[in-house]
C-alpha positions as CSV (number, residue, x, y, z in Angstrom):
1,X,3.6,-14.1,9.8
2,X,0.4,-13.3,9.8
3,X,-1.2,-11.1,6.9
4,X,-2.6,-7.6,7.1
5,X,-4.9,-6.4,4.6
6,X,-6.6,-2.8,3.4
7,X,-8.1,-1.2,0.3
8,X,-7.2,2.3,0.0
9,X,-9.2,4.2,-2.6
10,X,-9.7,1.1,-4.3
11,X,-6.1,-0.2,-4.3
12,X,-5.5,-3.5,-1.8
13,X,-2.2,-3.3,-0.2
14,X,-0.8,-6.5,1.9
15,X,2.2,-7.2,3.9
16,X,2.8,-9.7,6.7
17,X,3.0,-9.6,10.5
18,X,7.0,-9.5,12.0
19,X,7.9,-11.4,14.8
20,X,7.7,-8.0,17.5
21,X,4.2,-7.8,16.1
22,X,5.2,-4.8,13.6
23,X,4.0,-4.6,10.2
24,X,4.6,-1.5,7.2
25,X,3.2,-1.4,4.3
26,X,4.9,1.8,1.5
27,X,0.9,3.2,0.6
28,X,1.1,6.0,-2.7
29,X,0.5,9.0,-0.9
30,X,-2.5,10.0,-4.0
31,X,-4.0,7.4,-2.4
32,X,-4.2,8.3,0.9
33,X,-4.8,11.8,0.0
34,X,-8.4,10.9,-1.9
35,X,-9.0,7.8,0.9
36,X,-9.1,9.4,4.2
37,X,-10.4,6.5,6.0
38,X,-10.0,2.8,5.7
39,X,-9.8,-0.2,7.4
40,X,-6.9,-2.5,8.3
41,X,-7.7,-6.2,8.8
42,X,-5.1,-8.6,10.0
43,X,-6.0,-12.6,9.0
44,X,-4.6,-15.1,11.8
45,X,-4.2,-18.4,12.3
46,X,-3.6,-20.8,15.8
47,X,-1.8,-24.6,15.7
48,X,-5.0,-26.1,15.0
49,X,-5.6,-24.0,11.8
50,X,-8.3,-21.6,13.2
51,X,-8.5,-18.8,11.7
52,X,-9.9,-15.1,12.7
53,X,-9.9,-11.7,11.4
54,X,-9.0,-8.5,13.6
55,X,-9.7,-5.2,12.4
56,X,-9.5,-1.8,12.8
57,X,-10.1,1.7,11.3
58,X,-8.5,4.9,10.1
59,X,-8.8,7.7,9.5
60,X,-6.2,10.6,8.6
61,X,-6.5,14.6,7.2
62,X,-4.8,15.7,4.1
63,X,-3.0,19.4,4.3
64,X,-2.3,20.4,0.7
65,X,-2.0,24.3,1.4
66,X,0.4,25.8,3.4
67,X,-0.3,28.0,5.8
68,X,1.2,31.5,5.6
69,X,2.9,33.1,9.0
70,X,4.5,36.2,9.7
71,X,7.6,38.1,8.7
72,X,8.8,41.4,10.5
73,X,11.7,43.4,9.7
74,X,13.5,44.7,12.9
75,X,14.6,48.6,12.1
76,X,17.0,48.8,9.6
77,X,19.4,50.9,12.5
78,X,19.6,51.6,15.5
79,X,17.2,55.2,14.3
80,X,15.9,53.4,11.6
81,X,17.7,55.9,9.0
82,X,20.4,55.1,7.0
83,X,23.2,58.0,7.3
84,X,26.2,58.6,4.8
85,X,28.2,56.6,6.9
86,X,26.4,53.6,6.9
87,X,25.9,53.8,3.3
88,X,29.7,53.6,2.3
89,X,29.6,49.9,4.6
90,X,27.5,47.2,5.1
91,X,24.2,47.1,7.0
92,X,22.9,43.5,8.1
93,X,19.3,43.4,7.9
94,X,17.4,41.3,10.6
95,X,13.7,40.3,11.5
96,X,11.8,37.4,12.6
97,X,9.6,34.9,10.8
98,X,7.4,32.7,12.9
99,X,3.6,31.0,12.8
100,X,1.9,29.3,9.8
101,X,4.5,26.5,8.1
102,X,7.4,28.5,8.4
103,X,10.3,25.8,9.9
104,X,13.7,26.5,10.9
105,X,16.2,26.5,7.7
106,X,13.1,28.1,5.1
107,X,15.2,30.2,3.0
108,X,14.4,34.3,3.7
109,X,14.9,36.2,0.3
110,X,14.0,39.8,-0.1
């Protein structure tokens, strides 16, 4: 297949062109985290030995922070006070936590 080409942060990376047209290339993530924009050249070649370059750019953003979302506690009963009953049991505690990077499956710990 043919060959595709590009120089992240200083480091060349090269794989070849599949058969569907697909190509990957594994790329350390430090280096696409200081090089946010590169080009990606692909060298072909017909029957007759002619050869051309193709190329393209691009460009990515790196998120290193994450972003903080909200946590609310629903009331703790159904008055909000815990009553010498409820303090000889079990009371399940229940809120929300939604926005920022909070995903489905975080762990809540409190």
């Amino acid at each position: 297949g043919d060959v595709v080409t590009m120089i992240i942060n200083g480091t060349t990376y090269t794989t070849t062109v599949q058969a569907d047209g697909s190509w990957s290339v594994d790329v350390a993530g430090s280096d696409l985290a200081a090089d946010t924009e590169f080009d990606v050249v692909v060298s072909s070649s017909d029957a007759l030995g002619n050869t051309v370059e193709s190329t393209t750019n691009s460009t990515h953003t790196v998120d290193l922070a994450a972003e903080a979302g909200t946590i609310n506690v629903n009331n703790i009963t159904a008055d909000d006070i815990v009553n010498a009953a409820e303090v000889a049991g079990t009371i399940t505690v229940t809120g929300t936590a939604t926005g920022g990077d909070i995903a489905p499956g975080d762990v809540v710990s409190m």
